[in-house]
KEKE-3310 file (N, C-alpha, C; in steps of 0.2 Angstrom, whole numbers, plus 5000, padded with zeros to 4 digits):
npx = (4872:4877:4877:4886:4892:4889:4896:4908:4907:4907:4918:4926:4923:4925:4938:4946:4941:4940:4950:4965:4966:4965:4976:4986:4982:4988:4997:5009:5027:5033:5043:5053:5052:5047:5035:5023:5015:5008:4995:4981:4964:4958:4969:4978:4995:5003:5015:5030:5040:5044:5040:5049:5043:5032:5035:5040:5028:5019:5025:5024:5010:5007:5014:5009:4996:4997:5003:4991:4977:4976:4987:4992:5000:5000:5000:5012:5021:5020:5025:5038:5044:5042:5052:5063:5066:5067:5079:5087:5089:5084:5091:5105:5120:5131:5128:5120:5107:5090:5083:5070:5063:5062:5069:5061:5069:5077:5085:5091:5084:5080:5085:5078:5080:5070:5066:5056:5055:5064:5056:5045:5051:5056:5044:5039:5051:5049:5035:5041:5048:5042:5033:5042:5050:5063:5077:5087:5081:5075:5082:5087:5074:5074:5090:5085:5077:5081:5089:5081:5076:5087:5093:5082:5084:5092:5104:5123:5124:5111:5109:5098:5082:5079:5086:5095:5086:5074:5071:5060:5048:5039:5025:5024:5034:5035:5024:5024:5033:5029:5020:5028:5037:5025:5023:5033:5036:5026:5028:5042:5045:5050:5063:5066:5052:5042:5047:5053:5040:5032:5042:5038:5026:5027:5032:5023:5013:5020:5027:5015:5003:4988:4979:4973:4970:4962:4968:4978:4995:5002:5015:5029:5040:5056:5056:5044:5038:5021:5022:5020:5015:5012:5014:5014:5002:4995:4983:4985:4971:4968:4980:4983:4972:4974:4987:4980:4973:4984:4988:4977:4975:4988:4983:4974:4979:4991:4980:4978:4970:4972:4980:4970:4961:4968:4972:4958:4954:4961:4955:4941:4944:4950:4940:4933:4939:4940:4929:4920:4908:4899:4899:4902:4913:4931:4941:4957:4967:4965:4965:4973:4967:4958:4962:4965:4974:4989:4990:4982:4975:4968:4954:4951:4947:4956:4960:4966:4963:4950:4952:4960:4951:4942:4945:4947:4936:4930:4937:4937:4924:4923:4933:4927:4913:4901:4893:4893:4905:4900:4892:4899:4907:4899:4895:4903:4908:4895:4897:4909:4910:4902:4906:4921:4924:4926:4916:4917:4932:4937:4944:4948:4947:4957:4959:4947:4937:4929:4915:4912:4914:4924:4939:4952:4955:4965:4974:4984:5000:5015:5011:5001:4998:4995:4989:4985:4969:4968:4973:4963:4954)
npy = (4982:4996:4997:4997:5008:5016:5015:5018:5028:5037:5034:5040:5052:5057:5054:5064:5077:5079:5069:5071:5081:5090:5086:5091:5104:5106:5098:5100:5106:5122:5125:5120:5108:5091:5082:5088:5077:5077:5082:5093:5091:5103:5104:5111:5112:5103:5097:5098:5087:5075:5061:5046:5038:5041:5052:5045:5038:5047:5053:5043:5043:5053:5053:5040:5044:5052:5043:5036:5040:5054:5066:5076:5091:5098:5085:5078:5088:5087:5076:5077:5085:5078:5068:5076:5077:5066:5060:5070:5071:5058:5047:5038:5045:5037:5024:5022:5018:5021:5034:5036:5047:5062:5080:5095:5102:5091:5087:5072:5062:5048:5033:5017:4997:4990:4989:4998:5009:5010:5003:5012:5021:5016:5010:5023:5028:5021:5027:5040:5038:5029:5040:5053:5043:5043:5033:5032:5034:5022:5011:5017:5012:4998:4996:5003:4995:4981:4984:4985:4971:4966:4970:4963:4950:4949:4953:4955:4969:4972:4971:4961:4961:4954:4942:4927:4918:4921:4923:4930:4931:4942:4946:4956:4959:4950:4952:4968:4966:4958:4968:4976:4971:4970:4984:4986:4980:4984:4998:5000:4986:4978:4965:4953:4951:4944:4932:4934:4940:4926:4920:4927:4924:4912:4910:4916:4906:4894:4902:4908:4903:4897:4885:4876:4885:4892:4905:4919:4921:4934:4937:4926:4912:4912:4899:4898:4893:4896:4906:4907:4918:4935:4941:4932:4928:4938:4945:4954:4958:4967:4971:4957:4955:4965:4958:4948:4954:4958:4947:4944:4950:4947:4934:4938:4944:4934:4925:4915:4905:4895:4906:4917:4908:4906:4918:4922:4913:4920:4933:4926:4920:4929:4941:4935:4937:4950:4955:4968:4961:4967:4983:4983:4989:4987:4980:4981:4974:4956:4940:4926:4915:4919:4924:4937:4950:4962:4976:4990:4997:4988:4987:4999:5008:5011:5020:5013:4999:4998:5003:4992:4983:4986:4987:4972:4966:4972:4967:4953:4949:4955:4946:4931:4933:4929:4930:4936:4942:4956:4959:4960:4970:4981:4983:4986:4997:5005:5007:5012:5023:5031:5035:5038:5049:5069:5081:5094:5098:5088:5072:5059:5055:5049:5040:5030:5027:5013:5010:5020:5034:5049:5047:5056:5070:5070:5072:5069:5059:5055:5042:5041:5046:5054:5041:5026:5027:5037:5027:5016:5022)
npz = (4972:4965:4947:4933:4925:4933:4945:4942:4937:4950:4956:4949:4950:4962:4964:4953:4957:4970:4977:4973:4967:4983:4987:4975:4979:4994:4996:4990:4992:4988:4992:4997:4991:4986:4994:5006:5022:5033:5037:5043:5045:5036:5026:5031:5037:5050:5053:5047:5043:5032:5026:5018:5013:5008:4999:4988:4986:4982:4973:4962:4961:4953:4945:4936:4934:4925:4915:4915:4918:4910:4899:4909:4913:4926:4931:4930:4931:4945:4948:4944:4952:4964:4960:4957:4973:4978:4972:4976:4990:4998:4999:5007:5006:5010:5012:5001:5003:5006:5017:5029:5034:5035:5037:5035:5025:5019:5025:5033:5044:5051:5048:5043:5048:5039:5021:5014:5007:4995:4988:4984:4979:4970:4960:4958:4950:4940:4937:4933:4923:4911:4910:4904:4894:4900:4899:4907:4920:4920:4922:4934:4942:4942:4947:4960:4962:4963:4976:4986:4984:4989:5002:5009:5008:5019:5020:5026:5029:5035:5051:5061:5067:5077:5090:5085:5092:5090:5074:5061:5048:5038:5029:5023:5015:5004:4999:4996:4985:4976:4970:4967:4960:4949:4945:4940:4928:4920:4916:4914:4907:4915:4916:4924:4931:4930:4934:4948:4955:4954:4965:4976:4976:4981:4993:4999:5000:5005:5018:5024:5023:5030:5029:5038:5048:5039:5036:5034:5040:5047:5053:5054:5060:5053:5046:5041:5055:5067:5078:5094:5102:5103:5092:5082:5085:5079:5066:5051:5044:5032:5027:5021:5012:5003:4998:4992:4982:4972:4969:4963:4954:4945:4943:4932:4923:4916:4912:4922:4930:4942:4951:4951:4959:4971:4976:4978:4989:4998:4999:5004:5016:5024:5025:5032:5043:5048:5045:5053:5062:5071:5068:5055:5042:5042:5052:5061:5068:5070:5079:5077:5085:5094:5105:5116:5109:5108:5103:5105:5097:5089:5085:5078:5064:5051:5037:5026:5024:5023:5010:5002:5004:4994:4983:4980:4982:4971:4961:4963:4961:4948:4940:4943:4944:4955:4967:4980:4983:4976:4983:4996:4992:4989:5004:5010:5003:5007:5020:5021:5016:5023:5032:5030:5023:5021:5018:5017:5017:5007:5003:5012:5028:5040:5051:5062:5076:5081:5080:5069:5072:5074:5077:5074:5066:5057:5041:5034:5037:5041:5035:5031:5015:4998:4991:4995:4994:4982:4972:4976:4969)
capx = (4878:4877:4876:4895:4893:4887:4903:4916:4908:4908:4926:4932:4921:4930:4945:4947:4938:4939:4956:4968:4964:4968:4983:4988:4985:4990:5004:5018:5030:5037:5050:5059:5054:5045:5027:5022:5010:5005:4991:4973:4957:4957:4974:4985:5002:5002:5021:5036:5044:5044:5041:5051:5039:5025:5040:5040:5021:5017:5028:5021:5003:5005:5015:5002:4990:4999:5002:4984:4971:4977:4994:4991:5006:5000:5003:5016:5024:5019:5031:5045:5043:5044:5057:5068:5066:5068:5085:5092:5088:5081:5097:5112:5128:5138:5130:5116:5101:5086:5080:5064:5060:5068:5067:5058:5074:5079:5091:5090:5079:5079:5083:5075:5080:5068:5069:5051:5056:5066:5051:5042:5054:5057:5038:5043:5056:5047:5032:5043:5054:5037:5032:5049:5054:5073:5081:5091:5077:5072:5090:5085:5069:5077:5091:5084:5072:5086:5092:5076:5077:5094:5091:5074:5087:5095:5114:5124:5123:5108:5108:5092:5078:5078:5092:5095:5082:5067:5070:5055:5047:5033:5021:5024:5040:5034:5018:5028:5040:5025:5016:5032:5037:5020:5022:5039:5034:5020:5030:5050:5044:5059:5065:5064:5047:5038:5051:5050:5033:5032:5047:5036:5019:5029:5035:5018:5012:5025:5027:5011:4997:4987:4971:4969:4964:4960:4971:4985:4997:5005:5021:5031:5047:5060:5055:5038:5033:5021:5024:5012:5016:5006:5017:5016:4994:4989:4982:4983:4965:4970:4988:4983:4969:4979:4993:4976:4971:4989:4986:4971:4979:4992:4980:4969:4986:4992:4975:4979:4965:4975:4981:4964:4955:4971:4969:4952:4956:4965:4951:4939:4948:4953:4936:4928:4943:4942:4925:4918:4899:4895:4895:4905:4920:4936:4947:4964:4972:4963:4970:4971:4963:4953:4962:4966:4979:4991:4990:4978:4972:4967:4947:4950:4946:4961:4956:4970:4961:4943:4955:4960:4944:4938:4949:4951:4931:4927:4941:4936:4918:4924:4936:4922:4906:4902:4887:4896:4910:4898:4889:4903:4910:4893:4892:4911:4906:4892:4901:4917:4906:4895:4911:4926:4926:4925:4912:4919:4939:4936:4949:4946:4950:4964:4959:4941:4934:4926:4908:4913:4915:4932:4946:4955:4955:4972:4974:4990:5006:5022:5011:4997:4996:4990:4992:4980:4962:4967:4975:4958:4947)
capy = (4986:5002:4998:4997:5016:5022:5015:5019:5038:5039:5033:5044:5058:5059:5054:5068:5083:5076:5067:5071:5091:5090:5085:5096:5111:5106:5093:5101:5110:5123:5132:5115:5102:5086:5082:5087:5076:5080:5087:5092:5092:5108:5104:5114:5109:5103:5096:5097:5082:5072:5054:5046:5030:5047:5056:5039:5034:5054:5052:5036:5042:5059:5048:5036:5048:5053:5039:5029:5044:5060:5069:5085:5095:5100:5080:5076:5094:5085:5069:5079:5088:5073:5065:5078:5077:5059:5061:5075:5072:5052:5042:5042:5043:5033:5018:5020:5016:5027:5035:5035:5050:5069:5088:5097:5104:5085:5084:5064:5061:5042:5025:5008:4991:4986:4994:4998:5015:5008:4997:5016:5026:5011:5014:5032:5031:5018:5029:5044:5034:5029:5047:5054:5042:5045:5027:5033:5032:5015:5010:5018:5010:4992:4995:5004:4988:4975:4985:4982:4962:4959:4973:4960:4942:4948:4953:4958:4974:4974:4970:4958:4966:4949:4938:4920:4914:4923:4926:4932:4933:4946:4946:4962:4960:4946:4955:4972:4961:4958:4973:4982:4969:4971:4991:4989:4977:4989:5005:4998:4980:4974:4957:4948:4954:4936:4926:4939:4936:4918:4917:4928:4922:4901:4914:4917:4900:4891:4903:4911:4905:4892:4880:4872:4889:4898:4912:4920:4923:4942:4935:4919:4911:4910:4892:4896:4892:4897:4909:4905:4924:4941:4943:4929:4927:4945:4944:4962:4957:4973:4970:4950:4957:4966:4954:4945:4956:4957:4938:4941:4956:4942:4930:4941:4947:4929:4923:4910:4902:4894:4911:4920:4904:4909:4928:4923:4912:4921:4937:4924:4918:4937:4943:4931:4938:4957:4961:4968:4960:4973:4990:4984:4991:4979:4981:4984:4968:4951:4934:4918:4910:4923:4926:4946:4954:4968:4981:4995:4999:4982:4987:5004:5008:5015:5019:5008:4991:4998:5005:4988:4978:4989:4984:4967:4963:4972:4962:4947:4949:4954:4940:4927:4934:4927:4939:4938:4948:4961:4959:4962:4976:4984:4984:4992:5003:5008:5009:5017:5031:5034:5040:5042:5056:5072:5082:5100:5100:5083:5068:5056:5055:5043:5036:5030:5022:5007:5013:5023:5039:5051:5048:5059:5075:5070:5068:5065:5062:5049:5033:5041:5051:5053:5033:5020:5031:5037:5021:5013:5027)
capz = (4971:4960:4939:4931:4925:4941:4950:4937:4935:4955:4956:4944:4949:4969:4961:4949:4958:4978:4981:4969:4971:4990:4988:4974:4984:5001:5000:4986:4996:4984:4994:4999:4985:4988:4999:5015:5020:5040:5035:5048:5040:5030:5023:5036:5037:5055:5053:5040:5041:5026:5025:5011:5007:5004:4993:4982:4986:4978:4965:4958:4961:4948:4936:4935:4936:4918:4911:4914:4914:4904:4902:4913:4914:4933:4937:4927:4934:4951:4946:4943:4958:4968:4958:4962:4981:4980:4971:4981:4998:4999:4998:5012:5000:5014:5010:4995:5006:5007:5023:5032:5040:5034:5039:5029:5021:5017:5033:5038:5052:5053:5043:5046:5046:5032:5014:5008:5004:4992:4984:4984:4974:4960:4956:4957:4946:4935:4933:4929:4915:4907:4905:4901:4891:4901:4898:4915:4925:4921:4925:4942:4945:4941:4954:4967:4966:4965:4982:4989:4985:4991:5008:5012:5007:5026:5018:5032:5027:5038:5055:5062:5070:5082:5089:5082:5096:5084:5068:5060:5041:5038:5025:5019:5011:4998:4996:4991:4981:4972:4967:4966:4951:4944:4943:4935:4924:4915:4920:4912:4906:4920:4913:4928:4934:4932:4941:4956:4957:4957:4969:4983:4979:4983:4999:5003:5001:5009:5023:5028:5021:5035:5027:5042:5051:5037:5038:5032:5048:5045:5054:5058:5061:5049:5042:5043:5059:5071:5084:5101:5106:5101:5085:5079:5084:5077:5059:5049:5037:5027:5022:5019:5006:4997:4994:4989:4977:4969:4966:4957:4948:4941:4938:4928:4919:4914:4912:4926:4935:4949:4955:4954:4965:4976:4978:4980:4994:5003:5002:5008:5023:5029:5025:5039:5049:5048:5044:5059:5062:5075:5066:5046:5041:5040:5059:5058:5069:5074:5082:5074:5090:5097:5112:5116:5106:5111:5100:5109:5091:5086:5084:5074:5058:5048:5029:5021:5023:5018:5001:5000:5002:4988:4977:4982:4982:4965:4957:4963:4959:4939:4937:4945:4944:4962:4968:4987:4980:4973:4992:5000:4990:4993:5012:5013:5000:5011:5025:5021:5011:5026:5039:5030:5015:5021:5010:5018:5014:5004:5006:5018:5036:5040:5060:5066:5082:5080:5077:5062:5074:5070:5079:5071:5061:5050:5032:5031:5041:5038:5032:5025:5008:4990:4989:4996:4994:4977:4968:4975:4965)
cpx = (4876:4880:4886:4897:4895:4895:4908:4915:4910:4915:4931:4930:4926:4937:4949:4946:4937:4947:4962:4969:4967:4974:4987:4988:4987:4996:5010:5020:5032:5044:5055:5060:5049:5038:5028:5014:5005:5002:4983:4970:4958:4963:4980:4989:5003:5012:5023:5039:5042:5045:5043:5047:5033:5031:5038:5033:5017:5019:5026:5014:5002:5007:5008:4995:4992:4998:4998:4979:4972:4983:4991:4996:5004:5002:5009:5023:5026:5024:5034:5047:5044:5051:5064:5071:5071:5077:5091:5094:5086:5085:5103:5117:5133:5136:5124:5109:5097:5086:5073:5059:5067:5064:5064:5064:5077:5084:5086:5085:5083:5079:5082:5078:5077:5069:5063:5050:5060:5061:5047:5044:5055:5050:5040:5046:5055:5042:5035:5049:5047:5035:5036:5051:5062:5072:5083:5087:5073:5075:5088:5080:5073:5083:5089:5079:5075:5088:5085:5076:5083:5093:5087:5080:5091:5103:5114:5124:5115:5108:5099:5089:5079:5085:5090:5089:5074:5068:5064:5054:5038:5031:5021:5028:5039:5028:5019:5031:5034:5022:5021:5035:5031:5021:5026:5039:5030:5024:5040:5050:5053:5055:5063:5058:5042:5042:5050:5045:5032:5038:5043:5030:5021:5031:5028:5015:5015:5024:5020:5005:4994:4978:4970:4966:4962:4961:4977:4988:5001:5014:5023:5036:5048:5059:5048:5033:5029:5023:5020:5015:5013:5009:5016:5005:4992:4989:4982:4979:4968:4974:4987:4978:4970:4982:4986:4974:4978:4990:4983:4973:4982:4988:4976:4976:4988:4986:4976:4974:4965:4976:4978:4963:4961:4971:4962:4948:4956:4960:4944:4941:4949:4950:4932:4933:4943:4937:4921:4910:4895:4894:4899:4911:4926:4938:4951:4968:4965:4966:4968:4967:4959:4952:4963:4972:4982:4991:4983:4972:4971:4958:4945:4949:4951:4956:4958:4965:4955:4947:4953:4954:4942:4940:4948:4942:4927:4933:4939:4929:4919:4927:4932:4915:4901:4897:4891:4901:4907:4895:4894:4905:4905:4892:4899:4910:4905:4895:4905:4915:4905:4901:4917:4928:4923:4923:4912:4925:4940:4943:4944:4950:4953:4960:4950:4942:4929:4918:4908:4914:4925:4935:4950:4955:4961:4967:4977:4996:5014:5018:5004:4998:4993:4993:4988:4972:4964:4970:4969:4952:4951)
cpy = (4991:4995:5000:5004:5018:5021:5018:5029:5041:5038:5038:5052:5062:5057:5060:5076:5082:5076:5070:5079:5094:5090:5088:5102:5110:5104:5096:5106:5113:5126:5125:5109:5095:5088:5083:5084:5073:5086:5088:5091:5098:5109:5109:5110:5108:5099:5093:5094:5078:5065:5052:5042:5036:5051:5050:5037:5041:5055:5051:5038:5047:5054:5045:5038:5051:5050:5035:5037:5049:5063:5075:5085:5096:5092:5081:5083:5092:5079:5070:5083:5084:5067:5069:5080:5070:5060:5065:5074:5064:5046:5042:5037:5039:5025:5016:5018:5021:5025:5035:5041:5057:5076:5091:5100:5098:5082:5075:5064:5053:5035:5019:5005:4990:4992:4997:5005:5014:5004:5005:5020:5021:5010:5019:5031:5029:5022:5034:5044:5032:5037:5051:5049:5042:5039:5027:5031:5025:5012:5010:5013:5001:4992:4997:4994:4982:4977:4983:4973:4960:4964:4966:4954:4942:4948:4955:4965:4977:4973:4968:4962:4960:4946:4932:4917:4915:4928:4924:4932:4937:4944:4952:4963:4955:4951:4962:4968:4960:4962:4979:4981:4972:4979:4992:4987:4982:4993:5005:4991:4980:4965:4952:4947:4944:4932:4927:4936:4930:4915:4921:4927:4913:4904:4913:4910:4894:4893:4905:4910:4896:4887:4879:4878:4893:4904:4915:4924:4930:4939:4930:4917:4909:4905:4893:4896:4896:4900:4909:4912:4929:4942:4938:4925:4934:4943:4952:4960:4961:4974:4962:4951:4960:4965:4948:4948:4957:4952:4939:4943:4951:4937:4931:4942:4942:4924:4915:4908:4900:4900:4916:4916:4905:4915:4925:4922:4916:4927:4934:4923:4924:4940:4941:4937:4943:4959:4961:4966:4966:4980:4989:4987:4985:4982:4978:4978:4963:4946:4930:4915:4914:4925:4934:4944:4960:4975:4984:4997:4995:4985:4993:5002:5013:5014:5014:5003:4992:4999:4999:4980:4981:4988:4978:4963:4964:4967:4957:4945:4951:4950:4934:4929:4931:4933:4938:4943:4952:4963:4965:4968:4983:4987:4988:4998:5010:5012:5014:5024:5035:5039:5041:5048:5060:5077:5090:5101:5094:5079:5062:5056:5048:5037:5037:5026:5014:5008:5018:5030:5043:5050:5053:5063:5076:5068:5064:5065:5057:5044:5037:5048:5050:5045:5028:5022:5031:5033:5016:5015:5025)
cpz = (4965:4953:4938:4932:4930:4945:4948:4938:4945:4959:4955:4948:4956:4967:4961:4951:4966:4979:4977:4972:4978:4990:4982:4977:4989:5002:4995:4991:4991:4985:4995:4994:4991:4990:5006:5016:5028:5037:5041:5040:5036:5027:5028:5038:5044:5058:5047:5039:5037:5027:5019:5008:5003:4999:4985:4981:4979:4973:4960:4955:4953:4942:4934:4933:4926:4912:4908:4913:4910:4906:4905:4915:4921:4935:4933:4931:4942:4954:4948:4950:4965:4965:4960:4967:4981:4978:4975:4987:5001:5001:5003:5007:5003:5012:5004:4996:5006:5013:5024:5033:5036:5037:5033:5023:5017:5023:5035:5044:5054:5046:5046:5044:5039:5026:5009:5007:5000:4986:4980:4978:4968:4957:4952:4950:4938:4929:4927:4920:4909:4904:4902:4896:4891:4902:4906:4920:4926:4920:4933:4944:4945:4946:4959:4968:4967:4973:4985:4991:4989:4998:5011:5011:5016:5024:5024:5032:5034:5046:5059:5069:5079:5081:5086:5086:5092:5081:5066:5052:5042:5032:5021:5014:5003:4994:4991:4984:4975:4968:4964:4957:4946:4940:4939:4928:4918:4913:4913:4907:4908:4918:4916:4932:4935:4935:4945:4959:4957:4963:4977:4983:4982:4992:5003:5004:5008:5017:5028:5029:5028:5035:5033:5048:5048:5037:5033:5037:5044:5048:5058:5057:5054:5042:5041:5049:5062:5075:5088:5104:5100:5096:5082:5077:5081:5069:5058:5043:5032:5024:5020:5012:5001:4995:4992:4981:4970:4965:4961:4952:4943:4938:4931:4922:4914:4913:4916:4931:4941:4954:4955:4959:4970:4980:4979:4986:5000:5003:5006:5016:5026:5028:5031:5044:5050:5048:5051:5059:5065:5072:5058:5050:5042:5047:5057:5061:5072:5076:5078:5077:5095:5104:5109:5112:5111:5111:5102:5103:5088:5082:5079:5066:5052:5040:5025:5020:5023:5009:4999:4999:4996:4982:4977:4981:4975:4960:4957:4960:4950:4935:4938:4943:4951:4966:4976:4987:4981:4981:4994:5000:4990:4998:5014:5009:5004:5017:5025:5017:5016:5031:5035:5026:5020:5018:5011:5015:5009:5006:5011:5026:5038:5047:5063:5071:5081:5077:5072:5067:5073:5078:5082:5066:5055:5044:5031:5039:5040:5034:5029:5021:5005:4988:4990:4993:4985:4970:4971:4971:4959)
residu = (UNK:UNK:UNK:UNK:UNK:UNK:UNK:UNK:UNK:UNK:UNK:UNK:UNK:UNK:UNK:UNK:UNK:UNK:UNK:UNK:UNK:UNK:UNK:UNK:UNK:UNK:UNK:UNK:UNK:UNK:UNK:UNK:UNK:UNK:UNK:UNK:UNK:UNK:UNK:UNK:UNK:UNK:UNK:UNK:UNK:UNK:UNK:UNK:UNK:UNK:UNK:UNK:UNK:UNK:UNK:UNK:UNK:UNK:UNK:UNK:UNK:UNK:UNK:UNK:UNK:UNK:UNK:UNK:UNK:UNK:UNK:UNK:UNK:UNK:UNK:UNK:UNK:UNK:UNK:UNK:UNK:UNK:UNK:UNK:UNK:UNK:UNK:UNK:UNK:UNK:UNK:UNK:UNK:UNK:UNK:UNK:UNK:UNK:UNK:UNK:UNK:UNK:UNK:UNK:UNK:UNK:UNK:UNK:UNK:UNK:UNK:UNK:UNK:UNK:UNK:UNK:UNK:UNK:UNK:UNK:UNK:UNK:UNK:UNK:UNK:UNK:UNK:UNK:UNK:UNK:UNK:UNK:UNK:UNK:UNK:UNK:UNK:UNK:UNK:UNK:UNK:UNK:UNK:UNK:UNK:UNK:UNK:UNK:UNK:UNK:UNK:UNK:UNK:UNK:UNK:UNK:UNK:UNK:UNK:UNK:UNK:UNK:UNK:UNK:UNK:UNK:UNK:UNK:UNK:UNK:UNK:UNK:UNK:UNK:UNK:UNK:UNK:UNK:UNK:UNK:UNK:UNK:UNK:UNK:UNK:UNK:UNK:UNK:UNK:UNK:UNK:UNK:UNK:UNK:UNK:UNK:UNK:UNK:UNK:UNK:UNK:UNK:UNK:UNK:UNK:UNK:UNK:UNK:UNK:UNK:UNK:UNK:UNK:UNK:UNK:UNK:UNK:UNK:UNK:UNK:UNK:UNK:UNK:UNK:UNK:UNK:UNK:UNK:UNK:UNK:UNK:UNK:UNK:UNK:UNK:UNK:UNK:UNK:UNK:UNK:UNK:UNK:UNK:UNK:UNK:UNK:UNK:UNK:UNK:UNK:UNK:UNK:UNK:UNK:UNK:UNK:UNK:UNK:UNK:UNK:UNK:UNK:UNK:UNK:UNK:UNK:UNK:UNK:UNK:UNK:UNK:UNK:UNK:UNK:UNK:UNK:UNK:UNK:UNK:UNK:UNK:UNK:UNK:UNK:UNK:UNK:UNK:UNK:UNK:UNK:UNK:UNK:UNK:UNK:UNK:UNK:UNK:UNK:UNK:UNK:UNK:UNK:UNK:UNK:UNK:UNK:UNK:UNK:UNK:UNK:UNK:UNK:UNK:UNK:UNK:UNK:UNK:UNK:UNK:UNK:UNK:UNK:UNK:UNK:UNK:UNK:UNK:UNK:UNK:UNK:UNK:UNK:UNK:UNK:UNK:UNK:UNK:UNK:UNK:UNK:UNK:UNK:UNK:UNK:UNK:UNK:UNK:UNK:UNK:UNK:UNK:UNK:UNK:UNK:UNK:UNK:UNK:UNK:UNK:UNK:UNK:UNK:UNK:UNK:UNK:UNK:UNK:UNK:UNK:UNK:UNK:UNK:UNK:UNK:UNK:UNK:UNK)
# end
């Protein structure tokens, strides 16, 4: 593995002068407010409809970008920019809910059952209450985030995705719930931020996590169980890694050793499970039991869950010292260096084939923006 420097200065270096860059000049809309973030390769706008989790994930990322590296009025500018998108246009006034999905003008498009646009913007609103200093805003971030928890407890207010015959729990929802206190925590210091997270990592435990096949199941019934059908056997390695690294985050945090050698766990287990032997890189769905899966795009290489390996194997190798860590973190390095960044428009490229070949020419479009790549640099 590269020398401490060497990594920290090459992190920062495509960070600061690669990803960040990109997405200041291509994704601010100025004429309508917010991010557009259906971007091709050389940053052309290739559709104007606005995702709201990338309104809040954009937000979050300049604040952050203020308040951990240096003030620069151009993010900080960039915040505000996104802050008041999110306010004007993100919210339906009938019932208080964000939306999903808008026109570029902020017109609705689409709201979903789940509520992790609401997880997004109470970053958002967090980071932007730390750099301002406005009290009000981290008021906001505190409830939008309460609406989050009490949307995901299943009020009636929701209407279940499944009937009474399969009710479902995902992994997603604790794992957010987790990371989302973490942010708020730093970002507002929210009150209730250590219960939170101990209420969805006994979640994760309880419901997801599975010693005897070594796994952690992405989704299962209600009480926990098993499901013997294709939702309930597909593993997503890349979202179990990093509700893994959130762990460790915690552990490191609270100097708690039980819930580092957990997060540690759980990156061993869904390391065996993801990483691809034949050509590297993590793949995006596997099975518990190694029959087929559904999902057409099980073998791809999406960026997200090389981000989160990246994260998830240099943390565990700082908090351990554990030279497999440092292996590991190494070989995705490698990998994910050699096909995803683009070294013409810079950024990386969202969608590979399995043998590291492109895909896809996207940057950006509803689910990806300035959020997994440059919170991993």
């Amino acid at each position: 593995m590269m020398r401490d420097q060497e990594l920290l200065d090459f992190y920062r270096q495509r960070l600061l002068q690669d990803t960040v860059p990109f997405w200041l000049r291509h994704a601010i809309d100025l004429e309508c407010g917010g991010f557009i973030t259906s971007l091709d390769q050389d940053g052309c706008v290739i559709d104007t409809d606005k995702g709201v989790w990338q309104q809040g994930r954009g937000t979050w990322l300049f604040g952050e970008l203020y308040n951990q590296v240096d003030n620069s009025q151009a993010w900080l500018q960039a915040a505000e920019h996104g802050i008041r998108f999110l306010d004007q246009f993100c919210f339906d006034p009938a019932d208080g809910r964000m939306w999903f999905h808008l026109d570029r003008q902020g017109n609705p498009i689409r709201k979903r059952r789940y509520a992790f646009s609401e997880a997004f913007a109470a970053i958002a609103y967090g980071e932007w209450a730390k750099a301002t200093g406005n009290a009000c805003y981290a008021m906001k971030a505190a409830n939008v985030f309460e609406q989050f928890l009490a949307l995901n407890k299943q009020l009636p207010v929701l209407e279940p995705k499944f009937t009474p015959h399969r009710q479902t729990r995902s992994l997603a929802v604790p794992m957010i719930t987790i990371n989302t206190a973490q942010e708020l925590r730093d970002s507002v210091q929210l009150p209730a931020a250590e219960k939170i997270i101990d209420e969805a990592i006994e979640q994760i435990r309880e419901f997801h996590l599975r010693p005897t096949e070594e796994c952690v199941l992405e989704t299962v019934g209600q009480h926990g169980d098993y499901l013997p059908h294709f939702d309930g056997r597909t593993l997503n390695p890349g979202h179990a890694i990093e509700g893994a690294w959130f762990i460790m985050w915690e552990g490191m945090y609270r100097q708690d050793v039980e819930l580092t050698k957990l997060g540690c766990q759980i990156l061993d287990w869904m390391w065996v499970r993801g990483w691809d032997q034949k050509y590297g890189g993590l793949l995006y769905f596997t099975s518990v039991d190694g029959r087929p899966i559904q999902e057409y795009w099980h073998d791809m290489k999406f960026w997200w869950p090389q981000n989160e390996g990246l994260i998830a194997t240099l943390l565990a190798y700082l908090l351990t010292g554990e030279a497999r860590y440092a292996k590991w973190h190494d070989e995705l390095h490698r990998w994910a260096h050699q096909y995803f960044p683009d070294p013409k428009y810079g950024e990386w490229f969202g969608y590979l084939h399995r043998d590291g070949s492109l895909s896809s020419t996207l940057k950006g479009n509803l689910w990806k923006g300035p959020f997994h790549l440059p919170r991993q640099q």
